[in-house]
N, C-alpha and C positions, 0 to 999 in steps of 0.2 A: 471305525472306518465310516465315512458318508456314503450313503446308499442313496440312487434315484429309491422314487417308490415307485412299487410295482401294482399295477392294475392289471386287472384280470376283463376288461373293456375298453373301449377308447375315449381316450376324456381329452380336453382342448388341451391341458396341458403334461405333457408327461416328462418333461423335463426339469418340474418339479423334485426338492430333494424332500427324504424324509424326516420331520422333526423327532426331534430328542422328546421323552418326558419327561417333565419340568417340576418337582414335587414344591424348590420353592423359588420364589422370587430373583433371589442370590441365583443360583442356577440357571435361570430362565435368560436373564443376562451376561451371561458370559458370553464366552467369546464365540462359540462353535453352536448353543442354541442360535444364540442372537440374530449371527452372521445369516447361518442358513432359514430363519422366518424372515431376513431381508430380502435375500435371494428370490427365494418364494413370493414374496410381496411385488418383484421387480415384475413388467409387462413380459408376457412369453416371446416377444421379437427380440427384446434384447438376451434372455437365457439361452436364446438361439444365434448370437453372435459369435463370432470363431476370433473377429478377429481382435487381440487386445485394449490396438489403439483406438479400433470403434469402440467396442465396449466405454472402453475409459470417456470417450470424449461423450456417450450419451448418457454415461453417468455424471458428469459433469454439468451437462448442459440441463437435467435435471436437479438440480441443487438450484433451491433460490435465495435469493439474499449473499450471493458469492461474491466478493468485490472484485471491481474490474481492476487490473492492473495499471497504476500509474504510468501515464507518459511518459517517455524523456524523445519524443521524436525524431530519435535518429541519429541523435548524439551523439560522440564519441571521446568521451574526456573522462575516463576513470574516475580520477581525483574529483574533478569537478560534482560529477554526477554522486557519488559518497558523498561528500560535503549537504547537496543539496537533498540525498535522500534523509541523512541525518536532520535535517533542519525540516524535513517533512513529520519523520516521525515523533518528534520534538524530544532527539537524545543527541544532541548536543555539545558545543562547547560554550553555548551559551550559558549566563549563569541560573537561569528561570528553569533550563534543562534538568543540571548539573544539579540544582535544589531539589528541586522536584525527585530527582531517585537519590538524595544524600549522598552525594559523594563527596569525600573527605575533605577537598581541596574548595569545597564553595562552602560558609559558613551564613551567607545569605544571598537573596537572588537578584538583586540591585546592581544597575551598569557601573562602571568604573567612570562613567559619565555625572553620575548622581543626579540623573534627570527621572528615571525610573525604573521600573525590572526588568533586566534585560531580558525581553523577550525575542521572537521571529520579528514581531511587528517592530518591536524597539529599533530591530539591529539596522530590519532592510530601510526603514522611515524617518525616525527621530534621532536615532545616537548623533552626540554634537563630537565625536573622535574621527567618521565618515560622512564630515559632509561633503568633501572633493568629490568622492566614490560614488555618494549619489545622485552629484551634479548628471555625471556622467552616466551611469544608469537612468536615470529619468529621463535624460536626452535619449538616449538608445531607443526607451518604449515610446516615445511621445513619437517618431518615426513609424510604429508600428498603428496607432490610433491614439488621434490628437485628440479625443478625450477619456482614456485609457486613466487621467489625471483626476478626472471629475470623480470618479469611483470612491467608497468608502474605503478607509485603509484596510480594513480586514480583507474585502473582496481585493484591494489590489496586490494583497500580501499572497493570497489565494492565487492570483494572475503569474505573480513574480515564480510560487515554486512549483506550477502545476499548468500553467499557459489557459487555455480556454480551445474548444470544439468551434465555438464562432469563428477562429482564428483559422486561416489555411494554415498546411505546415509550413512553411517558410517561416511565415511571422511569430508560431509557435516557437520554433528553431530559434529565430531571434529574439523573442523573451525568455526562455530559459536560458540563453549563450548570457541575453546582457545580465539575467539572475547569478552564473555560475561565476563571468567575470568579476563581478560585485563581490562576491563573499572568497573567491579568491586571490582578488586584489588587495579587499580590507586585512589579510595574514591573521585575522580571527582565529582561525582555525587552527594553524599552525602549531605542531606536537603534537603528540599523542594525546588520546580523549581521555584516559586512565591513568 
């Protein structure tokens, strides 16, 4: 059982628990030392929190290096938004994807275009099977900042699956719609990924 410790005077913190001894290593990290020299290690405001959801969000907000969670601004297109978080994470129907973790069905990672690997950048920029697709996508963004075009492709491939903070929502809204229109108009996607 975990015990507070027990003082026999008043110390700042008494809501300290008390540790285990630790004869080695192996033991020292498990799960019930570990836990409770964290505890202990935590500021006594927070050991003196009751309520869970505090707790959690100030244990949270002490974590650094935590990544912020991806945009989709509001969006509401199921299909759409999978499609586009799979093209984020680069797992795919693409074949650069599909290479990349060996799956059965791709034997190498070059477009059916034979222009290059089908990459993100290939798909949304260069493939010659979507160029109608991209007439119409580049027209979309070029409404949103008329030189959204000047941009390196990497960065506007960046723009297309993740928008930009420059951006109000709106115009965000309208870069990922005309992103989402794009890759589910091209039927890339289309069947199962497996």
């Amino acid at each position: 059982m975990i015990e507070k410790k027990n003082f026999n005077y008043n110390v700042r913190d008494p809501d300290k628990l008390k540790t285990f001894y630790c004869r080695t290593e192996y033991f020292k990290n498990s799960f019930f030392p570990y836990t409770i020299n964290q505890w202990n290690n935590l500021d006594s405001w927070m050991r003196k929190l009751t309520s869970f959801t505090l707790f959690r969000k100030s244990l949270l907000g002490m974590r650094e290096g935590r990544p912020s969670p991806n945009p989709v601004y509001n969006i509401h297109n199921p299909l759409g938004l999978k499609l586009l978080t799979r093209l984020r994470l680069g797992l795919s129907h693409l074949r650069e994807h599909k290479f990349k973790y060996n799956f059965q069905d791709c034997i190498d990672p070059f477009c059916t275009c034979s222009i290059e690997t089908e990459s993100t950048k290939h798909f949304f920029l260069h493939c010659q099977n979507f160029v109608d697709l991209r007439v119409v996508l580049l027209n979309d963004i070029i409404t949103i900042d008329h030189g959204i075009l000047n941009t390196s492709d990497d960065n506007l491939v960046h723009l297309l699956l993740y928008g930009h903070q420059r951006y109000s929502l709106y115009e965000n809204q309208m870069l990922i719609q005309a992103s989402i229109n794009f890759i589910i108009n091209s039927e890339r996607f289309n069947g199962p990924l497996f």
